[in-house]
C-alpha positions as CSV (number, residue, x, y, z in Angstrom):
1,X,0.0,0.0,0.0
2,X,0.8,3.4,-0.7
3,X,1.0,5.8,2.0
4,X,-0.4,9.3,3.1
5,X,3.3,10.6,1.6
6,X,3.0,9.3,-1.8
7,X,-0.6,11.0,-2.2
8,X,0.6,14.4,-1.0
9,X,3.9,14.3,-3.6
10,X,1.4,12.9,-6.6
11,X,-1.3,16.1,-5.7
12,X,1.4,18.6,-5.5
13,X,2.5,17.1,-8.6
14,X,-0.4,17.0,-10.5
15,X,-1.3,21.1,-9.5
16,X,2.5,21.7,-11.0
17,X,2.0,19.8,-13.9
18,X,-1.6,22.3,-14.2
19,X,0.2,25.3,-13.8
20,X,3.1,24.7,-15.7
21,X,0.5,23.7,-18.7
22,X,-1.6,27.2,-17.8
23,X,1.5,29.0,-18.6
24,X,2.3,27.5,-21.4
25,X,-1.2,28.0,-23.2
26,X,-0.5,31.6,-21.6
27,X,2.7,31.8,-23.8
28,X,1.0,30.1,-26.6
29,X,-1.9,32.8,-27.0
30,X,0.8,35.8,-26.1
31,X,3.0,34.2,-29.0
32,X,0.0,34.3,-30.9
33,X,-1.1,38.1,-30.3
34,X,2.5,39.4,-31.1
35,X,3.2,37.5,-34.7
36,X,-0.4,38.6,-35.8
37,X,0.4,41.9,-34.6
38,X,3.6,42.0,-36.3
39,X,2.6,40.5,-39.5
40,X,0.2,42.9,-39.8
41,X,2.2,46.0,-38.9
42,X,4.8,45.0,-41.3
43,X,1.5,44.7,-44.2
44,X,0.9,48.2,-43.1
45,X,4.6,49.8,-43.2
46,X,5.0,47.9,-46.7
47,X,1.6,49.8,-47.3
48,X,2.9,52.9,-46.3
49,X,6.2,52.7,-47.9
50,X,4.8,52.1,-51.4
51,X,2.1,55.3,-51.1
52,X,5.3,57.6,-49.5
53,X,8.6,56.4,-49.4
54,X,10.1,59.5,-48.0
55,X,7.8,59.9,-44.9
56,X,7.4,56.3,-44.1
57,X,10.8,55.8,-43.7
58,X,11.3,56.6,-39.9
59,X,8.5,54.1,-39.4
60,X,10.3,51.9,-41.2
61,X,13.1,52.1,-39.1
62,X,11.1,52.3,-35.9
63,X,9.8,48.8,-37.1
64,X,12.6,47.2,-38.0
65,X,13.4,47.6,-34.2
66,X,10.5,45.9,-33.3
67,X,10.5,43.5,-35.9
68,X,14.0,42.2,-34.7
69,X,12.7,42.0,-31.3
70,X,9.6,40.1,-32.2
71,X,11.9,37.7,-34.5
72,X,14.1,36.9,-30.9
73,X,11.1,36.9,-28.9
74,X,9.8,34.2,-31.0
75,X,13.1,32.4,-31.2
76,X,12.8,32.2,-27.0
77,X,9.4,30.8,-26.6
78,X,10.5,28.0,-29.0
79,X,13.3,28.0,-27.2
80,X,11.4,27.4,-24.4
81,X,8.5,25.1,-25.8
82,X,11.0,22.6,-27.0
83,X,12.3,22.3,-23.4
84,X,10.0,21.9,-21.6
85,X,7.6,18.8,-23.2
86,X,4.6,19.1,-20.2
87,X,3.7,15.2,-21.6
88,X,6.7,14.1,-19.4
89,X,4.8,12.0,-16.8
90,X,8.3,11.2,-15.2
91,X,8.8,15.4,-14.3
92,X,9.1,15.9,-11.0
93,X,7.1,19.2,-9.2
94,X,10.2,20.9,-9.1
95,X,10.8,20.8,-13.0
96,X,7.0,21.6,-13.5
97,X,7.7,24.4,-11.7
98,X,10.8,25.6,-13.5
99,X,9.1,24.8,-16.5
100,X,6.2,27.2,-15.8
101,X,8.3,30.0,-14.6
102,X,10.0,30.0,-17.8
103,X,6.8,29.8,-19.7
104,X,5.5,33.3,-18.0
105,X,9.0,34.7,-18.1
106,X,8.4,33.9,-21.7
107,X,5.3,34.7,-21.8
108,X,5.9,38.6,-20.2
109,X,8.4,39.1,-23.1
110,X,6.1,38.6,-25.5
111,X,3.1,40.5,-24.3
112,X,5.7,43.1,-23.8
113,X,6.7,43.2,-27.5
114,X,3.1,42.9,-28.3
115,X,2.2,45.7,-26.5
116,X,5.2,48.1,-28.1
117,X,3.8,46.4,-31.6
118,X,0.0,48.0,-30.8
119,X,1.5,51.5,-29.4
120,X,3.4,51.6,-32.9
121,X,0.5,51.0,-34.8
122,X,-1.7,53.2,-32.7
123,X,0.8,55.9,-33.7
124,X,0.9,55.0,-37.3
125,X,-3.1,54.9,-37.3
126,X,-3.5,58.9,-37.9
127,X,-0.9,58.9,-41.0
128,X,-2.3,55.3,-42.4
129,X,-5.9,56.9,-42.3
130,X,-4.2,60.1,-44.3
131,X,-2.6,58.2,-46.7
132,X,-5.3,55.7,-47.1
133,X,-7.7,58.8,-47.7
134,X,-5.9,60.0,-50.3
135,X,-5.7,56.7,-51.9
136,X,-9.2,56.7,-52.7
137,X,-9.0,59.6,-54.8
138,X,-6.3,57.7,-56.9
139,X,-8.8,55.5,-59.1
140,X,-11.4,58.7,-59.8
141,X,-8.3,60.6,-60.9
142,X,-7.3,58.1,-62.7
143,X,-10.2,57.2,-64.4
144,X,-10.7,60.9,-65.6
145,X,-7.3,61.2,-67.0
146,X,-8.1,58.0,-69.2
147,X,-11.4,59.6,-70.0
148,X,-9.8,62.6,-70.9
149,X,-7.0,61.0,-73.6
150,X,-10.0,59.3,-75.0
151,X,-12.0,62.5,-75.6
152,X,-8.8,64.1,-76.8
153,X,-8.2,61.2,-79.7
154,X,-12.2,61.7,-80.5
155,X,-12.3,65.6,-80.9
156,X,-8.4,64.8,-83.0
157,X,-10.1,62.2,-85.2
158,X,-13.4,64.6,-85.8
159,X,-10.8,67.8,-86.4
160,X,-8.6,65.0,-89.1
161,X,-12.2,64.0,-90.9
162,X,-12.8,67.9,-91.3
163,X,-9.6,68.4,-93.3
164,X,-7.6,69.9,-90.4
165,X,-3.7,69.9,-89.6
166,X,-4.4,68.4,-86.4
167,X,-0.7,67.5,-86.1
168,X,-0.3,70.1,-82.8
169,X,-3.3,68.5,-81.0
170,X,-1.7,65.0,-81.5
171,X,1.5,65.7,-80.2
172,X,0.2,66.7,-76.9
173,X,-2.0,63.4,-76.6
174,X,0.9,61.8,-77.3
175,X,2.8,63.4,-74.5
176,X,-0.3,62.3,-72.6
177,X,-0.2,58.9,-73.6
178,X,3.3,58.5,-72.5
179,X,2.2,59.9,-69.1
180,X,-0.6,57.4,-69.1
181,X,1.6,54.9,-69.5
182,X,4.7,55.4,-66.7
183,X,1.7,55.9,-64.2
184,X,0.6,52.4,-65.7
185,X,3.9,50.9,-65.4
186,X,5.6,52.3,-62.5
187,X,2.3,52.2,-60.3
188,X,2.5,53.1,-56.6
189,X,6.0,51.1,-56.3
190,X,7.4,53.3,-58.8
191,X,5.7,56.7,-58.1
192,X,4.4,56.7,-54.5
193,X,0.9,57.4,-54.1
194,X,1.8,61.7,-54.4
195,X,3.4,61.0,-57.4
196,X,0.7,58.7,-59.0
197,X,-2.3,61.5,-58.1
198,X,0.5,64.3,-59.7
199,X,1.0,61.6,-62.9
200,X,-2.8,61.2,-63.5
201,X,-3.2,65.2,-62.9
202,X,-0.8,66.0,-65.4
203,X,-2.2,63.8,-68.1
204,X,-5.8,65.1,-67.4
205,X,-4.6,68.3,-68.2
206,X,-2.0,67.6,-71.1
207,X,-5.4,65.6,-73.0
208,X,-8.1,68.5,-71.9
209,X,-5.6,70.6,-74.2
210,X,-4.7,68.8,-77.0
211,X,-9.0,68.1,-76.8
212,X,-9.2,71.9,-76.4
213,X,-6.7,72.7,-78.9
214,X,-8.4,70.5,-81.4
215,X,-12.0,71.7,-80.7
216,X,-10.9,75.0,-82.0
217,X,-9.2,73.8,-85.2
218,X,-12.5,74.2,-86.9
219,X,-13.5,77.8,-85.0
220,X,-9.5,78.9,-85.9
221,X,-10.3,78.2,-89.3
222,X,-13.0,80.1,-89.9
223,X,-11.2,82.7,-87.8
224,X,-8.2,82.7,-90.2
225,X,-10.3,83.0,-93.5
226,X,-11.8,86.3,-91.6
227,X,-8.7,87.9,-90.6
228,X,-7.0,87.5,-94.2
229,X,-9.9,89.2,-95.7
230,X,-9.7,92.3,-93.3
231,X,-6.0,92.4,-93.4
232,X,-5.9,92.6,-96.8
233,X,-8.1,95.7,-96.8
234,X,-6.1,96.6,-94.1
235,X,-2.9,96.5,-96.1
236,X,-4.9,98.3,-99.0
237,X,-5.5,101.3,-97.0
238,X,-2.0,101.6,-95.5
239,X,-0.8,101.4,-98.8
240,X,-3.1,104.3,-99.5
241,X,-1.3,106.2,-97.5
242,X,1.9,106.1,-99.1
243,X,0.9,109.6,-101.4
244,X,-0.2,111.7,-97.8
245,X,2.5,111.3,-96.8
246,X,4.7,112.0,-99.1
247,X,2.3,115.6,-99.7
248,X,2.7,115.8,-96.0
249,X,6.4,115.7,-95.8
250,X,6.8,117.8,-99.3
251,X,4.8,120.0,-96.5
252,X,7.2,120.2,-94.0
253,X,10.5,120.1,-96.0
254,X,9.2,123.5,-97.2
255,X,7.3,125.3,-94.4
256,X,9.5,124.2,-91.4
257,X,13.8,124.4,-90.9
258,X,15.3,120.4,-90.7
259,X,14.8,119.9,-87.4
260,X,11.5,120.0,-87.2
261,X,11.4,117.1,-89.9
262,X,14.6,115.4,-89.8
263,X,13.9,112.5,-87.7
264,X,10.6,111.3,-90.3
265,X,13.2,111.3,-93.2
266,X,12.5,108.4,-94.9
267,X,9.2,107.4,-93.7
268,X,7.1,107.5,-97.2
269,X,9.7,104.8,-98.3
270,X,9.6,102.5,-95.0
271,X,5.8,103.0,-95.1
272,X,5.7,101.4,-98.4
273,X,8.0,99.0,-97.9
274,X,5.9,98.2,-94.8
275,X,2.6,97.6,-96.5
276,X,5.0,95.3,-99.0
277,X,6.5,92.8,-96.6
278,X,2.4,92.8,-95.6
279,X,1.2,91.7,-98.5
280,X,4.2,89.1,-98.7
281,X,3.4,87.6,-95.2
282,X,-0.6,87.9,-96.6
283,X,0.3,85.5,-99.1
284,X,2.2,82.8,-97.7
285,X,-1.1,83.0,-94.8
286,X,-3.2,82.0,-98.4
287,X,-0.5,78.9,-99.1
288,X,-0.9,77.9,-95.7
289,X,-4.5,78.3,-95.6
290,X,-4.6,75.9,-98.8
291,X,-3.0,73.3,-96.9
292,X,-5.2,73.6,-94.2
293,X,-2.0,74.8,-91.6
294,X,-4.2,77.2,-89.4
295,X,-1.8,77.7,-87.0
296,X,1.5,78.4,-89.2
297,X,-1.7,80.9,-91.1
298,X,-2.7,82.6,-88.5
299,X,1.3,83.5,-87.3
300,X,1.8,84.8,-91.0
301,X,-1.2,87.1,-90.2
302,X,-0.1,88.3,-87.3
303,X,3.0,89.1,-88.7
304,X,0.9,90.7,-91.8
305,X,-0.7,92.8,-88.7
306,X,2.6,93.5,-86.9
307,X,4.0,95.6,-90.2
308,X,0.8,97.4,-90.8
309,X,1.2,98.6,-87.3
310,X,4.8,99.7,-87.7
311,X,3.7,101.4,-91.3
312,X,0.7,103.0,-89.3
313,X,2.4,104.4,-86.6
314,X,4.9,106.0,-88.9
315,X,2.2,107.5,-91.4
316,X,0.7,108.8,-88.4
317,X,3.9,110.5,-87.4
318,X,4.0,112.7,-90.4
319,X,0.6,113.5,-90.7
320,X,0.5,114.3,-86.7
321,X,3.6,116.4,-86.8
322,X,2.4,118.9,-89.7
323,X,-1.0,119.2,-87.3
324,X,0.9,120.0,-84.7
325,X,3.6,122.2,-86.2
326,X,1.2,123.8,-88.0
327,X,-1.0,124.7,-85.0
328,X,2.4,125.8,-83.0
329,X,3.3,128.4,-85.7
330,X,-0.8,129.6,-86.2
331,X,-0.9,130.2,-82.3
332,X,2.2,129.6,-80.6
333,X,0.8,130.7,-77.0
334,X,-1.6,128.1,-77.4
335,X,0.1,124.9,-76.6
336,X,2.3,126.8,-73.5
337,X,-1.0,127.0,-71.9
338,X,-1.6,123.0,-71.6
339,X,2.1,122.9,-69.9
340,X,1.5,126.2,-68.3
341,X,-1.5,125.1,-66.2
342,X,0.0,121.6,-65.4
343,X,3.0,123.4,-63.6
344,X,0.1,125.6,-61.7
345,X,-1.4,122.3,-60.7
346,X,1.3,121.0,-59.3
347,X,2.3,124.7,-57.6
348,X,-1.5,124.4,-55.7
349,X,-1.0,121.1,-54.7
350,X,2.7,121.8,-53.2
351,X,1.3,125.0,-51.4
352,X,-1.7,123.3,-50.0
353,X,0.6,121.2,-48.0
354,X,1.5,121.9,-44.1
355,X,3.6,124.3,-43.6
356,X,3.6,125.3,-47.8
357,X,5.9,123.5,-50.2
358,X,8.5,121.7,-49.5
359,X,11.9,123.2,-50.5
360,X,13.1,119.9,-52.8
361,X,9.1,120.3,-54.3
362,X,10.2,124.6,-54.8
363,X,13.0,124.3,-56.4
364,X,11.5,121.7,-59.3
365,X,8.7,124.1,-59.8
366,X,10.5,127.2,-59.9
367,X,13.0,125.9,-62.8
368,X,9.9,124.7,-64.5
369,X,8.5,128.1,-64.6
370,X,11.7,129.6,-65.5
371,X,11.7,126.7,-68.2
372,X,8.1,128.2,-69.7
373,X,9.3,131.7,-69.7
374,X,12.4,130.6,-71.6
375,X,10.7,128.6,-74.1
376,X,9.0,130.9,-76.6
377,X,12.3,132.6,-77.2
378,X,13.8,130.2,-78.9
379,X,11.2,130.3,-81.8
380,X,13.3,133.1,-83.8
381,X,14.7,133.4,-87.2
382,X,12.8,132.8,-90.5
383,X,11.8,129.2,-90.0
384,X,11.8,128.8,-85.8
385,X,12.1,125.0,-84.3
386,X,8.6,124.7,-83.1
387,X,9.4,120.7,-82.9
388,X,12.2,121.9,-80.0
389,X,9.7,124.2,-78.5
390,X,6.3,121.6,-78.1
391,X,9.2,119.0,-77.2
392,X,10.2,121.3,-74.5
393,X,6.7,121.9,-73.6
394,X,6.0,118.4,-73.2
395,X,9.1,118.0,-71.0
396,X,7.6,120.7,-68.6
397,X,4.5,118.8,-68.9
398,X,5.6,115.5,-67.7
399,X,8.0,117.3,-64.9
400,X,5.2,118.6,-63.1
401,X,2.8,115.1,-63.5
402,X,5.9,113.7,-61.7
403,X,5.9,116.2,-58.6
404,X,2.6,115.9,-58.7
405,X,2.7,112.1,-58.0
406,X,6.1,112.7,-55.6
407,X,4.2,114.7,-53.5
408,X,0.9,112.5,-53.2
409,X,3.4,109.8,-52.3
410,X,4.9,111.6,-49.6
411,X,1.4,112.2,-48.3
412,X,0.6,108.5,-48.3
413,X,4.1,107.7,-46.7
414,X,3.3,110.2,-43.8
415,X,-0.6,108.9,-43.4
């Protein structure tokens, strides 16, 4: 028979053996809870690393750290597991013991790493959700930038079956397609999720113009055709004034001394030759036209229009200076009084400030009077300079505009 003894030593064995199996399906589920929690953080960092390299990368670090600790906590409760088999029936209550203290010491470490694992990805949460946010607006984006290149190659095709050069149009939904196709073949790996909205941005708006630009093939040419009919009568009338001008400066060569013409020498030529290189640019816009080049057209007209202005300006000129020379010599008093009162102006408004005008505002005005005085002198001798004397006029003019806006400056400054 057994004794009271044996029964004691096989119940304090049998509440070891319990104890030391509790820990170990303690261990078991902690193992458990830390290598889902770091297979799913590293899913996430991976996740995170593809949509932005560049600010996932302390994360990354941060989780290789825990990642290497997880990887040796794992190693220890196998460690562990493999030596201590709880089947043993021959273990003693001392080995169950030890067994079951190394299970929870085990079994700490892991929830320890497990719990570092959820503060990480508590911390990661906010940024994830950001990220993950932004991700949704990837296949909208994406969708309209396809929808776009195809409505670009329609309104292309439609602008082709109309006769048009539609050559421009295409290159830029070729630059789109190109686009199209890095965002298809890099992806988020390639490009990060910034760089993938950016890509699918940027060929939304390279197709919306090449659709753009090829929508108004058809409006440019009817443009085009318009423009080289008024040009033309355009070119017409500046060639029309070739002969005024040439009575205009026949005009001044004999009524008024050299300087007073000298610097319009020339101008009947250049005028002519003006409305010339026109008509040159006029036709090559009618070649172009032919061949259906709208774009390279409507450039030839603009140049057409650029040397009409010139010629304009400079037939203008002539005519303009006999007005105004002629009106100087009729009545030369008359055009003192325009540059007259705008030095008045500008005396009233100096004096009305505190304290009367300032010295620096005095001295200006007073040479400008003196200026105005001195002025009408200089128109002597058979054929006087009236050019020098408006020239001088206008001078006095724009003198006094400028203290004028020097003083209401100063008053702004000082308010």
């Amino acid at each position: 028979m057994r004794g009271a003894g044996d029964q004691r030593r096989r119940g304090r064995g049998a509440q070891a053996e319990a104890a030391a199996i509790e820990a170990r399906e303690a261990a078991s589920t902690a193992f458990y809870d830390m290598d889902q929690a770091q297979k799913y953080l590293g899913g996430r960092v991976t996740v995170f690393a593809d949509l932005d390299s560049t600010a996932a990368a302390p994360s990354q670090r941060d989780f290789t750290r825990l990642d290497e600790a997880a990887n040796a906590a794992a190693v220890a409760y196998i460690s562990v597991l493999d030596a201590n088999p709880l089947d043993d029936q021959d273990r003693s209550p001392g080995e169950f013991d030890e067994a079951r203290r190394a299970f929870a010491a085990v079994t700490e470490r892991l929830q320890k790493i497990n719990g570092d694992l959820n503060g990480f990805a508590e911390r990661l949460a906010p940024r994830m959700a950001r990220l993950e946010a932004a991700l949704d607006q990837l296949p909208p984006r994406l969708s309209a930038a396809r929808d776009a290149v195809a409505a670009a190659d329609a309104a292309i095709a439609a602008a082709r079956e109309a006769g048009m050069d539609a050559s421009e149009p295409e290159a830029e939904l070729a630059r789109a397609r190109e686009a199209l196709a890095r965002l298809s073949s890099q992806g988020l790996g390639g490009l990060g999720l910034a760089g993938a909205l950016s890509q699918a941005d940027e060929v939304l708006a390279i197709a919306e113009r090449a659709r753009e630009a090829a929508a108004e093939l058809p409006k440019l040419a009817g443009k085009v055709r318009n423009a080289l009919t008024s040009v033309r009568t355009r070119a017409d009338a500046v060639a029309g004034r070739v002969e005024p001008v040439r009575t205009a400066m026949r005009l001044l060569l004999r009524g008024y001394s050299q300087a007073c013409w000298q610097d319009l020498r020339g101008a009947p030529e250049a005028i002519e030759a003006g409305a010339t290189r026109a008509r040159e640019r006029l036709n090559e816009a009618s070649e172009l036209i032919a061949r259906a080049e709208w774009k390279r057209a409507q450039q030839a007209l603009t140049a057409a229009r650029a040397e009409l202005n010139a010629a304009d300006r400079r037939a203008g000129q002539v005519t303009g200076r006999v007005a105004e020379l002629d009106a100087a010599a009729a009545d030369p008093a008359k055009p003192a009084e325009a540059a007259r009162f705008a030095v008045r102006d500008a005396q009233r408004l100096a004096m009305a400030q505190p304290g009367g005008a300032a010295p620096h505002h005095a001295r200006v005005l007073d040479s400008l009077v003196a200026r105005l005085e001195r002025a009408p002198k200089g128109l002597t001798g058979t054929n006087p300079d009236y050019w020098a004397y408006l020239q001088e006029l206008e001078s006095v003019k724009t003198a006094a505009g400028d203290v004028v806006a020097r003083i209401r400056s100063e008053r702004a400054g000082q308010s």
